[in-house]
C-alpha positions as CSV (number, residue, x, y, z in Angstrom):
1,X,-65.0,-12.7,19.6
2,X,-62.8,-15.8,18.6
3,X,-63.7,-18.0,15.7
4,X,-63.5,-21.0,18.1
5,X,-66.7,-19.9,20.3
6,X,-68.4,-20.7,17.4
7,X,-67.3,-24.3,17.3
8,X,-70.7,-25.3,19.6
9,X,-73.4,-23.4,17.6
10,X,-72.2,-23.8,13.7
11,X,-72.3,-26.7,11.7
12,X,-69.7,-29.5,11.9
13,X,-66.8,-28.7,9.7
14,X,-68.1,-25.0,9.3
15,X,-65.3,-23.4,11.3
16,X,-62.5,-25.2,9.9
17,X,-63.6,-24.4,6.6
18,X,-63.5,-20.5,7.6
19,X,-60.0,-20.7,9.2
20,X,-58.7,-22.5,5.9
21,X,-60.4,-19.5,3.6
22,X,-58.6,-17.3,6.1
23,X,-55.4,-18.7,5.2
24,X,-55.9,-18.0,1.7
25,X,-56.0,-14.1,2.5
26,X,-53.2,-13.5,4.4
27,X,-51.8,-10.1,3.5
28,X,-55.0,-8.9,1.7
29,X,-56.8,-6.0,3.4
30,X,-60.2,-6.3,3.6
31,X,-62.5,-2.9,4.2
32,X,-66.0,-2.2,5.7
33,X,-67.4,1.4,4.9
34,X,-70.4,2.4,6.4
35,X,-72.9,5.1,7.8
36,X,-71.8,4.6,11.9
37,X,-71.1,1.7,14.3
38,X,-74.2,1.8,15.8
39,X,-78.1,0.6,15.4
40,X,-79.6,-2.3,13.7
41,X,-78.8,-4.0,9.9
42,X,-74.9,-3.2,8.7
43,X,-73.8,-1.8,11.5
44,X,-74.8,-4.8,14.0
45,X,-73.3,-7.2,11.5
46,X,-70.0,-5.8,11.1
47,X,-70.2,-5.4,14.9
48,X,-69.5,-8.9,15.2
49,X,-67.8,-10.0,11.8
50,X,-64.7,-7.7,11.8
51,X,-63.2,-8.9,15.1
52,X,-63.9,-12.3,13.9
53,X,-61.9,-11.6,11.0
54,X,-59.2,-10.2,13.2
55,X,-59.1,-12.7,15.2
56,X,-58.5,-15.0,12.1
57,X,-55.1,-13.2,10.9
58,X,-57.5,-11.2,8.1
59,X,-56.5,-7.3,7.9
60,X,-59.7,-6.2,8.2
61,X,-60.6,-2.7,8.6
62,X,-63.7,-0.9,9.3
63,X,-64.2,3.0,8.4
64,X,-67.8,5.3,9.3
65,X,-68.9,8.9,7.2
66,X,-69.2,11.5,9.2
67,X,-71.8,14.7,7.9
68,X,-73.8,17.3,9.1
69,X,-77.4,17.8,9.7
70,X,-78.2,18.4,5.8
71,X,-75.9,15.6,4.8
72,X,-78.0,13.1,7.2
73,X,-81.0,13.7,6.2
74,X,-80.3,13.9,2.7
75,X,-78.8,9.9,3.1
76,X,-82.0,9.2,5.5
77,X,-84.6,10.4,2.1
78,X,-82.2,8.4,-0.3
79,X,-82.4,5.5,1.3
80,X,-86.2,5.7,2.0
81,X,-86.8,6.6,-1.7
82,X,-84.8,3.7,-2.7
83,X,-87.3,1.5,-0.9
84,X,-90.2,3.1,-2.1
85,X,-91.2,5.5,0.2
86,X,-91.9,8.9,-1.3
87,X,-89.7,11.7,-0.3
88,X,-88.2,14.9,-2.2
89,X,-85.1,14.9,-3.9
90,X,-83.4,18.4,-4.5
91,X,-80.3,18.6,-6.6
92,X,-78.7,20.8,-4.4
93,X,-79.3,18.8,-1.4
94,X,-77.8,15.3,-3.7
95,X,-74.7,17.7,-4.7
96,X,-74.7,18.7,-0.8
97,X,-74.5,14.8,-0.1
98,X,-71.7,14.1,-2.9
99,X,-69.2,16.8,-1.1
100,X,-70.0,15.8,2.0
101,X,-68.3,12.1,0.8
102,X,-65.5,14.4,-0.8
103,X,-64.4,16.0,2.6
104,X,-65.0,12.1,4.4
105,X,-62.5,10.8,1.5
106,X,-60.2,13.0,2.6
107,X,-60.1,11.8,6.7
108,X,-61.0,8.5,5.5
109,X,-58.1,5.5,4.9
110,X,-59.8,4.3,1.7
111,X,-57.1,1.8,0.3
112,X,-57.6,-2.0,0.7
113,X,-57.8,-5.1,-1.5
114,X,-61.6,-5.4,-1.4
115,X,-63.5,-2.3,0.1
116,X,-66.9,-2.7,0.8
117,X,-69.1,-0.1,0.9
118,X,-72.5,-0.6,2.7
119,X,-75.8,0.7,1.8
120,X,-76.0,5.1,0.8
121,X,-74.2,6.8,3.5
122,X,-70.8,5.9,2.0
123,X,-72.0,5.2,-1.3
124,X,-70.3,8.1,-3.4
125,X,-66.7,7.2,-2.1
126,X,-66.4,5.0,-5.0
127,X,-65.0,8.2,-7.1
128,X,-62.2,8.7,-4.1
129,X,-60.8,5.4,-4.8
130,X,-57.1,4.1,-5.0
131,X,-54.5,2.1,-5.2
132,X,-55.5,-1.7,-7.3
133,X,-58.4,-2.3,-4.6
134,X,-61.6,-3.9,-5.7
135,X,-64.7,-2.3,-4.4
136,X,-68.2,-3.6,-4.2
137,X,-71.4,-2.1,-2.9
138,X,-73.0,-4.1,-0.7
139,X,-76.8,-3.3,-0.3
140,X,-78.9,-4.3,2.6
141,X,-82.0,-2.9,1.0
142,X,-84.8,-4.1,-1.0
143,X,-83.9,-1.6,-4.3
144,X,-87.0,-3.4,-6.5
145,X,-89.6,-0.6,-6.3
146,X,-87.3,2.5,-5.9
147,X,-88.2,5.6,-7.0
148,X,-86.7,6.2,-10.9
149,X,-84.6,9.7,-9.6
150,X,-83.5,7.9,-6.2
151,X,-82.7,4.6,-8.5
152,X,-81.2,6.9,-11.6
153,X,-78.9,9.2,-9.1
154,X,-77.4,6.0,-7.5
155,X,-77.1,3.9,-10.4
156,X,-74.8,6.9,-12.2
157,X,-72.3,6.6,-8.9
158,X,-72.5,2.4,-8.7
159,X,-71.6,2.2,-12.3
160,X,-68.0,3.0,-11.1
161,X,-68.0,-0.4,-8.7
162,X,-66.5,-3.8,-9.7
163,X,-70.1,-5.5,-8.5
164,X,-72.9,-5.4,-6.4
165,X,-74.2,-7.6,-3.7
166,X,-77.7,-7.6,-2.3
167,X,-79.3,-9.5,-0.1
168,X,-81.8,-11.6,-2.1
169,X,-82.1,-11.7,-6.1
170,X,-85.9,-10.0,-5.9
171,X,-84.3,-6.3,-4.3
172,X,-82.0,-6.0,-7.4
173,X,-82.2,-3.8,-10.0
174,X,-80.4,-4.1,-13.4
175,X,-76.9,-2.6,-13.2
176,X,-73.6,-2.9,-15.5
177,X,-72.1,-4.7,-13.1
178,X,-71.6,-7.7,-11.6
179,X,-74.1,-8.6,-8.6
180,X,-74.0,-11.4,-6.1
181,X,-76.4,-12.4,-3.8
182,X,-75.6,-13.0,0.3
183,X,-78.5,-13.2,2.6
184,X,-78.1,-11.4,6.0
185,X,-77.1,-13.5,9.2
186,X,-77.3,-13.3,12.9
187,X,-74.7,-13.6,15.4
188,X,-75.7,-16.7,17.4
189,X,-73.4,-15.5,20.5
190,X,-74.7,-12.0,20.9
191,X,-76.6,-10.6,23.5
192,X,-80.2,-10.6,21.6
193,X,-79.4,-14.5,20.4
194,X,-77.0,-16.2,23.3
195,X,-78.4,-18.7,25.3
196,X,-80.4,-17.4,28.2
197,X,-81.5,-19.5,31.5
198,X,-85.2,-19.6,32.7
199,X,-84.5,-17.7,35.2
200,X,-82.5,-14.8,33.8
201,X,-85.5,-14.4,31.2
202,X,-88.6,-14.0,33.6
203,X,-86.1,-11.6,36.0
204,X,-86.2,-9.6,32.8
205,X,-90.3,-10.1,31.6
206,X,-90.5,-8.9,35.4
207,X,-88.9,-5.6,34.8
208,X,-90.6,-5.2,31.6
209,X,-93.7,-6.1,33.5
210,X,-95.1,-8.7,31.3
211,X,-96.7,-11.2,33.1
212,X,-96.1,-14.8,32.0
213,X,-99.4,-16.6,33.2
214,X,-100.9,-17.0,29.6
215,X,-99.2,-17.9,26.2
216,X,-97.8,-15.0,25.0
217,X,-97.4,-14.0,21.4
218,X,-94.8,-11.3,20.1
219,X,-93.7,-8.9,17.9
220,X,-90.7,-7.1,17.3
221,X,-90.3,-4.8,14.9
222,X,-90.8,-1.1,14.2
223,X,-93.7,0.5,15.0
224,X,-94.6,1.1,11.2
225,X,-97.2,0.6,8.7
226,X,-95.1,-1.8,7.0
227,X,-94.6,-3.6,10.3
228,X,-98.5,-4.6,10.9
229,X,-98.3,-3.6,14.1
230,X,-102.2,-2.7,13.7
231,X,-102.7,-6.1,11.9
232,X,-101.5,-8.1,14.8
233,X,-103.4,-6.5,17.4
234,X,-106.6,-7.0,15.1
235,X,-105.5,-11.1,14.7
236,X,-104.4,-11.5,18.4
237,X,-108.7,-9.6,19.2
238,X,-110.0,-12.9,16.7
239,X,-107.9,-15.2,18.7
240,X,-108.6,-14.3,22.2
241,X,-112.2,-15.5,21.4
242,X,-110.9,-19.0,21.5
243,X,-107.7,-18.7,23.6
244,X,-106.3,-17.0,26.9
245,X,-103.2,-15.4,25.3
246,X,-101.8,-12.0,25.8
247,X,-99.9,-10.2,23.0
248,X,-96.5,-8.0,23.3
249,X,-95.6,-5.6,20.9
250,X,-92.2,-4.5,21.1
251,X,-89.9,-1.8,18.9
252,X,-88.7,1.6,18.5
253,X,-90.9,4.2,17.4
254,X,-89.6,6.7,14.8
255,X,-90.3,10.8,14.7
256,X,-92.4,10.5,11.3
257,X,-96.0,11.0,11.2
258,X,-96.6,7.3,10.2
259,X,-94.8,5.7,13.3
260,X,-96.0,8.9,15.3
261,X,-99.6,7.5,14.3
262,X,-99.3,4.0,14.5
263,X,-98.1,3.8,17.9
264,X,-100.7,6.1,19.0
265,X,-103.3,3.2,17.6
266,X,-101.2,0.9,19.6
267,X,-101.4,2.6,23.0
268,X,-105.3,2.7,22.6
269,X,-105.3,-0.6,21.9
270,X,-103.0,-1.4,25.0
271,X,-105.8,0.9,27.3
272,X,-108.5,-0.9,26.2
273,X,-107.2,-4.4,27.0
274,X,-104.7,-5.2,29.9
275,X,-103.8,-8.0,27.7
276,X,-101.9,-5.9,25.0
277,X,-98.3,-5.0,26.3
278,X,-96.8,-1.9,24.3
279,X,-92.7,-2.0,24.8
280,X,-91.1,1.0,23.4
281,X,-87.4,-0.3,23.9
282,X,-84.1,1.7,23.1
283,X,-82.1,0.4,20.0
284,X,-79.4,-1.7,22.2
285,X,-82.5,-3.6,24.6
286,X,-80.8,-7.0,22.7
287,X,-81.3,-9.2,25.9
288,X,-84.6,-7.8,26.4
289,X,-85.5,-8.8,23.0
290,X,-83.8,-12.3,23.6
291,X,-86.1,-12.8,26.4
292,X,-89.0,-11.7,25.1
293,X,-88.4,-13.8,21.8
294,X,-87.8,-17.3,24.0
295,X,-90.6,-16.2,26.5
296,X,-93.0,-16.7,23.2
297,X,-95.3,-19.2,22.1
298,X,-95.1,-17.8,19.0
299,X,-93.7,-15.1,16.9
300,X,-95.1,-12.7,14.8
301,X,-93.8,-10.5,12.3
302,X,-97.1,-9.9,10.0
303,X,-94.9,-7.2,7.9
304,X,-96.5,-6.1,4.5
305,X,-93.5,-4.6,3.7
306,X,-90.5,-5.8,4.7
307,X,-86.4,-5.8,4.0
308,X,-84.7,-9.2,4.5
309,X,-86.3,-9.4,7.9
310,X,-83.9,-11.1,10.5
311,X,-86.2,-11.2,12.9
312,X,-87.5,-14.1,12.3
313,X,-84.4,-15.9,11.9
314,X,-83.9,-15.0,15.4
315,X,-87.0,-16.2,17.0
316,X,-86.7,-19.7,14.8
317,X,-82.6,-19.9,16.8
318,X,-84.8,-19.6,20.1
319,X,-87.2,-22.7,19.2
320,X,-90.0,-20.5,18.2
321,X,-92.8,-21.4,15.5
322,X,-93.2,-17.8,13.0
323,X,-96.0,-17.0,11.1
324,X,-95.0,-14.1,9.0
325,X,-96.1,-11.7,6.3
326,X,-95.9,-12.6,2.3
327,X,-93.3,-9.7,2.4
328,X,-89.2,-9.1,1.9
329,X,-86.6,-12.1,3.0
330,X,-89.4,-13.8,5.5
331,X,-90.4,-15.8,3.1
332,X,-87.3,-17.2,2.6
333,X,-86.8,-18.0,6.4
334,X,-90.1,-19.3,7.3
335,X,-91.0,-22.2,5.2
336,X,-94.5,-22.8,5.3
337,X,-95.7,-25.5,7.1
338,X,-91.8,-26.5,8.2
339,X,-90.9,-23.8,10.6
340,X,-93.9,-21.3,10.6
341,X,-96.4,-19.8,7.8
342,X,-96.3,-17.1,6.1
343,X,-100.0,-15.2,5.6
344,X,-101.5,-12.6,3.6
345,X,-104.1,-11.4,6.1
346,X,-105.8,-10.6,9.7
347,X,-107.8,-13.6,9.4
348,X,-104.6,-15.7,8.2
349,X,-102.5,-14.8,11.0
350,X,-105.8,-15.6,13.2
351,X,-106.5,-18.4,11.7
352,X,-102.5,-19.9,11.9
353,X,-102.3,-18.2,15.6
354,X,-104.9,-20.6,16.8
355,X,-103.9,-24.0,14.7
356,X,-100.8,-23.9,16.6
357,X,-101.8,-23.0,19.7
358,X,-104.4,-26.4,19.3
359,X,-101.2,-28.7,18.3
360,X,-98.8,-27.7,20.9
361,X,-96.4,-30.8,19.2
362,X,-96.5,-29.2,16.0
363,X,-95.3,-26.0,18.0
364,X,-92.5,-28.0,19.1
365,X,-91.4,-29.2,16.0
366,X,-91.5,-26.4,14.1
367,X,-89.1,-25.1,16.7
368,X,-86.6,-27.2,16.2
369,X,-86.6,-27.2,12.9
370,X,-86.0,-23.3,12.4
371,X,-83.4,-23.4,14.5
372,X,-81.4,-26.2,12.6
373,X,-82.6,-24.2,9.5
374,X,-80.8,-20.9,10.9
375,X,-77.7,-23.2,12.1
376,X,-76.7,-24.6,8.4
377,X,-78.2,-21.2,6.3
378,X,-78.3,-17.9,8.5
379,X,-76.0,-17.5,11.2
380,X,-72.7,-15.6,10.9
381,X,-70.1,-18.1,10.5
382,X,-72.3,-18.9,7.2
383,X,-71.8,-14.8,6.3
384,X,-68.0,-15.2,7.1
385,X,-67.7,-18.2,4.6
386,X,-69.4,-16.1,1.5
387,X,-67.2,-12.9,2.5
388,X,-63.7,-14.8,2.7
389,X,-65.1,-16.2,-0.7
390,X,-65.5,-13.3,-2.3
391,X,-62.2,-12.3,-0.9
392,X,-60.6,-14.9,-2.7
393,X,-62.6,-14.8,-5.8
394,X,-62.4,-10.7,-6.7
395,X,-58.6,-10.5,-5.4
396,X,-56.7,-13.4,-7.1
């Protein structure tokens, strides 16, 4: 993608700005390390932000672990730990995970001027570092109530990095240091946020067979406790007393007992009432997430426990009103009363669900503001400005 597509969707002045911080790096080599290419959270962004960079003259670079089974699932329990999830940590399967980054620092091309390393997967590289390079863990998870052996393993390994970045101040943990704080963004030209036309979105509600004759309210997210799912479906039962709405539910559903569970509460649900659509939708269904998003009244994502959250960043770039759950980044997307509300409860979500649905101007307002709030804060020409910063600022 070229930095000039951009030009239309970003704030005046934005993309000048970013070619002029470009300039400044000439030479520099800038590299991504991660887990893989594919799936949601690093992986989408750096989809889109390292052929930006190329396209601005940066050297940037972007290298994925490789592991076996053991190695996997060892990262997979790390990271699940580090957000609070109980799982069981052996030592032989954390020393297992360590070699596995030995043999990947070998294949891998590790030198660069600023190396960032994203979330576990990679994490341990640090000791396989050379040349004068800076290198900085960049976390996309919300580290606040890790578990102490999860938190105590990882802080011995990111002790060896120049600083830290996480997405919002709340998911940080004390470290030795340095830590800066970038939010997430969305890539506004992508297939789950480009502009669609009316009629390219009900030819795809058509295949998904989701009728469009009542207001529809949606979901998208994981089918998870932390998700709601449940929640929703109980808010959307106390607002069908007042209102002809149908509600879609739309996610991936993982292999866990939890999810495994949750989704089976969903598809009762969905046979009881012809008015709840279950979508179980493959990791890459971006446009039919796009459409179901601008098909909305409003959007839902009544987590209760949550990382930064972009999807509500992306419904508010497609006009849509949010109401959200007190949980992660939303609240710092949705501002209450602005672009959406934020709730604590069934009845709160109900209660928010059918307000708007009485003032559809309000609706429309709300809209419109999210998506000029998204345009100046979340979007990834804003993510491009803070990484060329800290380009500048940890290489000079």
């Amino acid at each position: 993608m070229r930095i000039e597509a951009y030009r239309d969707v970003a704030p005046r002045g934005v993309v000048d700005i970013i070619m002029r911080l470009a300039e400044r790096v000439q030479g520099k080599r800038f590299l991504h390390l991660s887990g893989g290419r594919f799936g949601a959270g690093a992986a989408e962004m750096l989809n889109a932000l390292v052929p930006i960079m190329a396209d601005l003259g940066v050297d940037a670079a972007w290298e994925i672990t490789g592991g076996d089974p053991q190695f996997y699932a060892t990262a997979r329990a790390l990271t699940a730990a580090l957000t609070g999830e109980e799982r069981v940590l052996t030592d032989e399967s954390l020393a297992h995970y360590v070699e596995m980054n030995r043999i990947n620092a070998k294949k891998l091309q590790l030198d660069g001027d600023l190396v960032l390393v994203h979330d576990v997967q990679p994490a341990t590289l640090v000791h396989h570092r050379t040349g004068h390079g800076r290198w900085v863990w960049r976390c996309h998870l919300d580290c606040s109530r890790a578990h102490r052996r999860a938190w105590s393993f990882m802080r011995s390994h990111l002790s060896q990095y120049d600083a830290t970045i996480f997405s919002l101040p709340k998911f940080a943990r004390r470290l030795n240091v340095p830590q800066y704080v970038i939010h997430p963004s969305i890539d506004p030209l992508s297939a789950k946020n480009r502009d669609l036309p009316p009629r390219e979105v009900a030819t795809i509600l058509g295949r998904l067979r989701v009728p469009t004759d009542r207001p529809l309210l949606v979901q998208v997210g994981p089918f998870t406790g932390g998700a709601d799912p449940v929640g929703v479906v109980n808010a959307y039962r106390l607002v069908k007393k007042d209102h002809p709405v149908r509600l879609v539910l739309a996610g991936t559903a993982g292999d866990e007992r939890e999810s495994l569970d949750v989704l089976a509460q969903l598809r009762e649900a969905a046979t009881d009432d012809e008015d709840v659509i279950v979508l179980e939708l493959p990791a890459d269904a971006h446009l039919q997430i796009n459409a179901l998003q601008r098909a909305a009244a409003i959007v839902l994502q009544k987590s209760v426990r949550e990382g930064f959250g972009l999807s509500a960043a992306e419904a508010m770039w497609k006009g849509k009103p949010v109401i959200a759950g007190f949980a992660g980044g939303l609240t710092q997307q949705v501002i209450y009363d602005v672009t959406g509300y934020t709730v604590q409860s069934v009845e709160g979500a109900a209660f928010r669900i059918r307000y708007l649905l009485n003032n559809p101007e309000l609706m429309a307002r709300m809209g419109a503001t999210g998506r000029e709030l998204v345009r100046r804060s979340f979007l990834i020409t804003r993510h491009l400005t803070d990484y060329l910063a800290l380009l500048i600022h940890l290489t000079r």
